[in-house]
BATORVEX-281365 format. One record per residue (C-alpha): residue in three letters; residue number from 1; x, z, y. Coordinates in Angstrom, 2 decimals, decimal comma, always signed. Layout:
<pts>
  code  pos       xx       zz       yy
   ALA  NUM        X        Z        Y
...
</pts>
This chain:
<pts>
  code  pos       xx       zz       yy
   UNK    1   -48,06   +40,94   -89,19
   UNK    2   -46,23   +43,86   -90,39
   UNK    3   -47,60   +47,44   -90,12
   UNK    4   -45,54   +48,53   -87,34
   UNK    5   -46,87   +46,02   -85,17
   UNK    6   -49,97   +46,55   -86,23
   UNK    7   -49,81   +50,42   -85,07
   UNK    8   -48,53   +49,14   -81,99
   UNK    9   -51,76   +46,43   -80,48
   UNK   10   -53,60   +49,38   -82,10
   UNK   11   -52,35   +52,20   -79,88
   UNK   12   -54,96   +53,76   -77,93
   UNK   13   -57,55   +51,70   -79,21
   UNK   14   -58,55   +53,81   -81,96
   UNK   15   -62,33   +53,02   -83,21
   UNK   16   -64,87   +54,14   -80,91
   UNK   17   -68,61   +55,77   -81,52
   UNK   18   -69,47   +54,91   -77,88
   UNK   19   -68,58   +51,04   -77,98
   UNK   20   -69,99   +51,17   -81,51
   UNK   21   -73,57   +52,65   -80,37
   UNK   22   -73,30   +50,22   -77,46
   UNK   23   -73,00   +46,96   -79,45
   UNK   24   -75,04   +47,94   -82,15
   UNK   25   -77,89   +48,64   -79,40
   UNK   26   -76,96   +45,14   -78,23
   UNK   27   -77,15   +43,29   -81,66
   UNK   28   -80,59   +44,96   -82,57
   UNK   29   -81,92   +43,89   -79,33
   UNK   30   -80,88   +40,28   -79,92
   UNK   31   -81,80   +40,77   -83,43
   UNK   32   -85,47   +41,80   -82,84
   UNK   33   -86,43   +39,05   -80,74
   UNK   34   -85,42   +37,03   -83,65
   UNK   35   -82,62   +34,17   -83,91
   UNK   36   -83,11   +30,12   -84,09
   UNK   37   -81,82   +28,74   -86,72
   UNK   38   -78,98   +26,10   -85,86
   UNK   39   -79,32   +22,64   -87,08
   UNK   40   -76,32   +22,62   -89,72
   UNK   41   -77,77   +25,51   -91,38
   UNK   42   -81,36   +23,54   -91,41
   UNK   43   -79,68   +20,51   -92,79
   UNK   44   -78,03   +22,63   -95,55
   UNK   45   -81,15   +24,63   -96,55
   UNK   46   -83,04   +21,36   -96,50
   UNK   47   -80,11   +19,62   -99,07
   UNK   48   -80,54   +22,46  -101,19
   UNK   49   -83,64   +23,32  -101,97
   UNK   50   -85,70   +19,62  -100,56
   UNK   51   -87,23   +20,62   -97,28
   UNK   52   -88,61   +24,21   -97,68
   UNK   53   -91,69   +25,76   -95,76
   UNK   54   -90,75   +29,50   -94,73
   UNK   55   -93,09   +30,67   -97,22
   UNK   56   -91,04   +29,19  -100,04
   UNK   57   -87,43   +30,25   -99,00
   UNK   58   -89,23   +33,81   -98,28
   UNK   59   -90,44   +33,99  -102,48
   UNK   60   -86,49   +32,85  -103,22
   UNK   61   -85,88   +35,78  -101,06
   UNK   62   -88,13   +37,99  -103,08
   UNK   63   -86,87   +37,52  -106,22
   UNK   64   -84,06   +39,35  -107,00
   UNK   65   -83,19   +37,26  -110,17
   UNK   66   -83,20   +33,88  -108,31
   UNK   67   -79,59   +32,62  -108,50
   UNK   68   -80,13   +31,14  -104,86
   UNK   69   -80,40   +34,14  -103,18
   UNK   70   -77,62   +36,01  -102,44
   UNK   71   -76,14   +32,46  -101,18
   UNK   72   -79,18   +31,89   -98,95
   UNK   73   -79,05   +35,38   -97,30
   UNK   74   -74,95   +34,62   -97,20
   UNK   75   -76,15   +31,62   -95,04
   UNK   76   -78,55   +32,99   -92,73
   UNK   77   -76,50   +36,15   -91,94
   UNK   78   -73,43   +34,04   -91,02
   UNK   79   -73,37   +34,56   -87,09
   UNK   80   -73,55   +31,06   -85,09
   UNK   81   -71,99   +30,63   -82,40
   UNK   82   -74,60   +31,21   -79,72
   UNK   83   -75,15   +34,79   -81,54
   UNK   84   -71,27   +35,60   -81,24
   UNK   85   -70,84   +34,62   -77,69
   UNK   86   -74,17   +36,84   -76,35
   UNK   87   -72,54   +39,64   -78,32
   UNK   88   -69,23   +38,87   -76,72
   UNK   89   -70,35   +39,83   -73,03
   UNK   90   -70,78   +43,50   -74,52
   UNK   91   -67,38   +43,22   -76,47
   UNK   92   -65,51   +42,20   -73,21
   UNK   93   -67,12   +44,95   -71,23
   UNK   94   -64,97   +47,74   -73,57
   UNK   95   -61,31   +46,98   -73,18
   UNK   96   -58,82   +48,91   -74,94
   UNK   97   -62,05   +50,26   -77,20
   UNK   98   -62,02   +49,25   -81,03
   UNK   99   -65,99   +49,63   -81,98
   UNK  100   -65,93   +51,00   -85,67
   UNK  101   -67,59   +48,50   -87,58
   UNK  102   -68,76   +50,71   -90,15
   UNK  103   -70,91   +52,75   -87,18
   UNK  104   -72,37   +50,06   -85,91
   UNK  105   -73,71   +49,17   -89,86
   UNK  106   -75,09   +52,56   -89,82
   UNK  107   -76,54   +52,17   -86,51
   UNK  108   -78,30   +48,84   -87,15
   UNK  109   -79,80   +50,04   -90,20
   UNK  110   -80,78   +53,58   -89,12
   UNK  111   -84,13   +52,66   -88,54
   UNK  112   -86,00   +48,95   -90,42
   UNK  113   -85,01   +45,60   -88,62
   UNK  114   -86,43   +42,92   -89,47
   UNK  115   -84,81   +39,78   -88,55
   UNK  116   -87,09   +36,72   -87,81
   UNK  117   -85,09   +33,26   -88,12
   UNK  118   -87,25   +30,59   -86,54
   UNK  119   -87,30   +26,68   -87,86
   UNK  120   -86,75   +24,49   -84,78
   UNK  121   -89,49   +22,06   -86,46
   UNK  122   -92,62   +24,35   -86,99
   UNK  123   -92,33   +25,26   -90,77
   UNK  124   -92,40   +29,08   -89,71
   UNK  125   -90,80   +32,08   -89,73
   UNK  126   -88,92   +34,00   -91,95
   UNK  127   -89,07   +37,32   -92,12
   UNK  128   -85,48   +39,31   -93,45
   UNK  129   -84,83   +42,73   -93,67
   UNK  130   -81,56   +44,08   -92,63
   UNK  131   -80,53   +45,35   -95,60
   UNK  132   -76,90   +47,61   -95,27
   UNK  133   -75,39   +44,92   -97,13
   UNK  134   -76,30   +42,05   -94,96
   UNK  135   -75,57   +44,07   -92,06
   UNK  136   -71,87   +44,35   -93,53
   UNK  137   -72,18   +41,04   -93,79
   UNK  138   -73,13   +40,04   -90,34
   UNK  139   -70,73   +42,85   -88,58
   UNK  140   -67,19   +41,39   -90,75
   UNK  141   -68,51   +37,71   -89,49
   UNK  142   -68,51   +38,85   -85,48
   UNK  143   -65,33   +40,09   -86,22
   UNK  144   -66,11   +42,62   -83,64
   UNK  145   -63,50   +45,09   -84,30
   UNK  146   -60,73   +42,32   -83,86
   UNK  147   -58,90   +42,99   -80,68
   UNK  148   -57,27   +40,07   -78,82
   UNK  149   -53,75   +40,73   -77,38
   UNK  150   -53,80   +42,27   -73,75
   UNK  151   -51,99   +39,07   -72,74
   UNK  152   -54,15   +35,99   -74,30
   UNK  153   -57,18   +37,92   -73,40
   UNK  154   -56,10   +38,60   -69,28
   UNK  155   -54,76   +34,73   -69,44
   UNK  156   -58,73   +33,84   -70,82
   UNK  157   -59,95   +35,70   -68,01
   UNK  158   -58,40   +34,73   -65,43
   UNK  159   -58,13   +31,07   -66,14
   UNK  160   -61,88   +30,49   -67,67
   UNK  161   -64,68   +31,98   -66,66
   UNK  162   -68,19   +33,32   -67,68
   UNK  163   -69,87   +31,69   -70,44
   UNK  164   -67,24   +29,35   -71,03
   UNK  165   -64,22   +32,47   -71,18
   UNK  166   -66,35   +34,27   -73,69
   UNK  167   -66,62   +31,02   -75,99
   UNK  168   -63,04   +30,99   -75,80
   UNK  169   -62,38   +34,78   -76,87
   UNK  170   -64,92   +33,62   -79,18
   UNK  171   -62,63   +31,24   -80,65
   UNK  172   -59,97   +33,27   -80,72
   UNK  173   -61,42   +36,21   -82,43
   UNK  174   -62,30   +33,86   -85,14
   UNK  175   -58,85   +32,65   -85,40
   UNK  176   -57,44   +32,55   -88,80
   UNK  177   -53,81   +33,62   -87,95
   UNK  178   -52,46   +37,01   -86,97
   UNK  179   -51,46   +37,75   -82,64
   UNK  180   -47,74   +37,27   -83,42
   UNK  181   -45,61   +37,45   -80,09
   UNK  182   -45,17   +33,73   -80,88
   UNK  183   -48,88   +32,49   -80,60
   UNK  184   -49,34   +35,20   -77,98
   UNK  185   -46,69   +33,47   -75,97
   UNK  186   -47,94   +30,05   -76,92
   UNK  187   -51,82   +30,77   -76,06
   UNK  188   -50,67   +32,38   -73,15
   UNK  189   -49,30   +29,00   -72,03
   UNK  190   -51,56   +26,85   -73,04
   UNK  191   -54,88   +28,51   -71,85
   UNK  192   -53,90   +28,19   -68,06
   UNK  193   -53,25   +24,40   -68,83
   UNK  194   -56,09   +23,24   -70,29
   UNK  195   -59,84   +23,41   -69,02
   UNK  196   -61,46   +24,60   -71,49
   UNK  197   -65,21   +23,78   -69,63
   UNK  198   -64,14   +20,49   -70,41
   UNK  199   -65,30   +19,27   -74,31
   UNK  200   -62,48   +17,55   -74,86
   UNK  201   -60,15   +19,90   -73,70
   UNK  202   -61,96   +22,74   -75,72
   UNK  203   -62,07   +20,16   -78,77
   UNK  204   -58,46   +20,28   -77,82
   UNK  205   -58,00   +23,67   -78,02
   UNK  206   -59,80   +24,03   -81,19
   UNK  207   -56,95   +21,40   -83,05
   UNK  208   -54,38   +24,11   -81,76
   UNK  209   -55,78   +26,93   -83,20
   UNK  210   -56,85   +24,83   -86,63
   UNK  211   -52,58   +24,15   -86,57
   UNK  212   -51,55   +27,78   -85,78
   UNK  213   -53,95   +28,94   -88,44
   UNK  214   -52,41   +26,41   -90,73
   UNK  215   -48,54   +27,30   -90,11
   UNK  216   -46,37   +30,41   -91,33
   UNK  217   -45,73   +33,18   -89,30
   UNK  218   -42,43   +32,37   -88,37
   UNK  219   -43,15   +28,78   -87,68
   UNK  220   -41,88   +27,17   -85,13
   UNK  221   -44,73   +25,93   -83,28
   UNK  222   -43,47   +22,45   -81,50
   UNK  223   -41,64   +21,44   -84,97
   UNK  224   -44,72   +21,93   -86,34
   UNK  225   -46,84   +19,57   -83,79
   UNK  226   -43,77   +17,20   -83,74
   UNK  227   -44,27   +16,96   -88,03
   UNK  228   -47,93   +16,56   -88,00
   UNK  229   -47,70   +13,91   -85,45
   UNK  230   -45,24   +11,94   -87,65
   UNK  231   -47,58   +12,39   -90,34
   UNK  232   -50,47   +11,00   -88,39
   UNK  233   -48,39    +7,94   -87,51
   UNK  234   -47,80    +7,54   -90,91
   UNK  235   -51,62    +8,02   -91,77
   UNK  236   -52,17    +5,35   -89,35
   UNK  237   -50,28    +2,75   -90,59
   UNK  238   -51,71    +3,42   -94,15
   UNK  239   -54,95    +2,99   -92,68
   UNK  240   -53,77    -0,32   -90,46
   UNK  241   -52,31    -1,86   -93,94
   UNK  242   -55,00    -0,65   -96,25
   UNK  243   -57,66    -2,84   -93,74
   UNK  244   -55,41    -5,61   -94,12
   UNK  245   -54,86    -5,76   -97,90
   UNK  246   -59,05    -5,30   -98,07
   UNK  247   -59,50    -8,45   -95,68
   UNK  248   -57,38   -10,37   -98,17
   UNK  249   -59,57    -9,65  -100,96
   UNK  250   -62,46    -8,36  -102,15
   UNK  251   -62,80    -4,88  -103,02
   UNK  252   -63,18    -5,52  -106,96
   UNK  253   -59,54    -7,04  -107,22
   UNK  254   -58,74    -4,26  -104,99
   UNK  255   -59,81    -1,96  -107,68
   UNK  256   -58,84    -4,14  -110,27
   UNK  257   -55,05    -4,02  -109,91
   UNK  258   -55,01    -0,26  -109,70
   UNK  259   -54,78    +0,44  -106,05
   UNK  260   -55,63    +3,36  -105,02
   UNK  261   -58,51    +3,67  -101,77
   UNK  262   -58,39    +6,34   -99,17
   UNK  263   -60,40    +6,02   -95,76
   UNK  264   -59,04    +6,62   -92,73
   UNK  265   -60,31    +7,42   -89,75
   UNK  266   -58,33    +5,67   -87,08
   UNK  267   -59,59    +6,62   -83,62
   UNK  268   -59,70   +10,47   -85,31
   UNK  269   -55,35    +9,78   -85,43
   UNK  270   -55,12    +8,82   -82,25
   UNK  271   -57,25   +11,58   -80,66
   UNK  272   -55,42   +14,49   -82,63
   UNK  273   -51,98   +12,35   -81,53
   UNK  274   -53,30   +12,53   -77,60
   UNK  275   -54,27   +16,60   -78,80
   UNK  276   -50,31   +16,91   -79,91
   UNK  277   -49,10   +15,06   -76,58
   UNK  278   -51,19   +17,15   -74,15
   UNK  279   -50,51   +20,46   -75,90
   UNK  280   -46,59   +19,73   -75,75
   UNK  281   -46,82   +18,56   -72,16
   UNK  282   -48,79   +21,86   -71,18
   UNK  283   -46,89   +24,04   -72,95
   UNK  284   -43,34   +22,64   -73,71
   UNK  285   -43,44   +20,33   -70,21
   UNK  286   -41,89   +16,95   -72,97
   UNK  287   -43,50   +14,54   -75,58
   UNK  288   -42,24   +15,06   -79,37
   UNK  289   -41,49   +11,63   -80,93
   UNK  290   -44,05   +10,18   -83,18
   UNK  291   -40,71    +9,34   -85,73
   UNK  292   -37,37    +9,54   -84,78
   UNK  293   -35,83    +6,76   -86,37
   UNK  294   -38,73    +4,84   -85,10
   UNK  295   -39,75    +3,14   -87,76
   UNK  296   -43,25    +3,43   -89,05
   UNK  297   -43,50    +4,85   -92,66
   UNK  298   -46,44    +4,53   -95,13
   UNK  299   -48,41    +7,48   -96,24
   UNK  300   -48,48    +7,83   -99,93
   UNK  301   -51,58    +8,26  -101,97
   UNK  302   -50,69    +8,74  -105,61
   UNK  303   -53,74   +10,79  -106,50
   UNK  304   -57,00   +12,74  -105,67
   UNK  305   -54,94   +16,01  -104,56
   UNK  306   -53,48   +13,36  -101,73
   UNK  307   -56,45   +11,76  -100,64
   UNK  308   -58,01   +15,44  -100,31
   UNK  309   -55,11   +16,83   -98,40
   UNK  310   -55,84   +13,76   -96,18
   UNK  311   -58,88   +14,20   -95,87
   UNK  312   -58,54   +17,63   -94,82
   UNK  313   -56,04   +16,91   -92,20
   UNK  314   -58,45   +14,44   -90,81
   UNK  315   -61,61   +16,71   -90,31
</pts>
């Protein structure tokens, strides 16, 4: 996004003490009555450092010399979702108002916080300071002082509503890709179309903003759903060979003659495909063509950097 665009969403929304003491007043009240700690984050812990009491994670804490540490307070002061969309019901209330993040660090940490995270299986509490840095920290992850175009955010609130709409802005304010008029226009579109209450529609939703966050700028956005459903076709038939060459033979020959192995999974394709078809049907009212010539075309694997580009298309 260039700077002159930039100055322009930014017009009259100049950072603002008042939103900023209002939030922050909001986060510390969520904050003291202590935050849950989701699953994934208990899983991780418990891969790390083999099923921790509270007690144990609190003398890693401690210990300023631990090389764990700064990656375990990383983890625990990454907002979840449930934190981001309590906070967002105070960030929709102040249109047109750009909280400073900075104030609302120096808020939070006027006066000591400490943050209790809870285990959801009765190993305890722990007990964290909010330290200036982990406030920082927690603030740039909200992304509160990311503004969503007047336009994406009037076509969220009008189309999905309460808990559900601020999910959604959610979503959007942890987009990785800049509010060009292009995705404005394209959200804009798409929101009305889908219902978002609905998981799969959301899950839908979710692939869209994973692609825009994937393309350049000045992408066109249907070439670009048209190519990556041309490339799932192709991923499919790799897989839909690969299980046939396998049945065959045993793996070791497999192995044995050089052939490379990459695991697909199938009914992943075909629900990003029926993501790509509903997505152009909502927003550009036709199907693209899975290949144009028809044909289906193999997907070729010639080393690691492939199978972990396929692998990352297929997360």
């Amino acid at each position: 996004m260039t700077a002159k665009r930039r100055a322009a969403q930014s017009r009259g929304r100049m950072p603002s003490a008042s939103a900023a003491a209002d939030i922050a007043a909001d986060l510390r009240e969520i904050l003291t009555r202590g935050l849950d700690l989701p699953e994934a984050t208990v899983r991780f812990i418990d891969s790390t450092f083999s099923h921790p009491s509270a007690t144990e994670l609190a003398q890693i804490i401690d210990d300023d010399a631990d090389p764990e540490r700064d990656g375990l307070l990383a983890l625990l002061f990454s907002p979840d979702e449930p934190l981001q969309i309590e906070l967002e019901s105070r960030l929709s209330r102040v249109p047109g108002e750009t909280p400073s993040a900075g104030e609302v660090v120096a808020r939070l940490t006027a006066a000591p916080l400490p943050v209790h995270f809870r285990f959801p299986d009765g190993r305890g509490v722990l007990e964290v300071p909010l330290a200036a840095p982990l406030a920082h920290l927690l603030i740039h992850g909200l992304g509160i002082d990311r503004v969503l175009p007047a336009g994406v955010d009037e076509a969220v609130g009008v189309t999905v509503p309460g808990r559900c709409g601020r999910r959604v802005r959610v979503m959007l304010r942890n987009a990785r890709f800049d509010f060009t008029p292009a995705r404005c226009e394209f959200l804009c579109t798409l929101i009305p179309k889908l219902d978002i209450q609905d998981e799969d529609d959301r899950a839908c939703f979710a692939f869209a903003l994973e692609l825009l966050a994937e393309l350049e700028a000045s992408a066109v956005v249907y070439t670009a759903l048209a190519a990556r459903k041309k490339w799932l076709v192709r991923a499919l038939h790799h897989g839909q060979r690969l299980r046939e060459q396998l049945a065959q033979s045993n793996f070791e020959t497999f192995l044995s003659q050089g052939r490379r192995l990459a695991w697909v999974d199938e009914s992943l394709i075909r629900r990003q495909m029926g993501f790509i078809d509903r997505i152009c049907i909502a927003v550009f009212g036709r199907l693209t063509p899975a290949d144009p010539s028809g044909q289906p075309q193999a997907v070729d694997i010639e080393g690691l950097p492939d199978v972990a580009d396929l692998m990352q298309r297929l997360t």
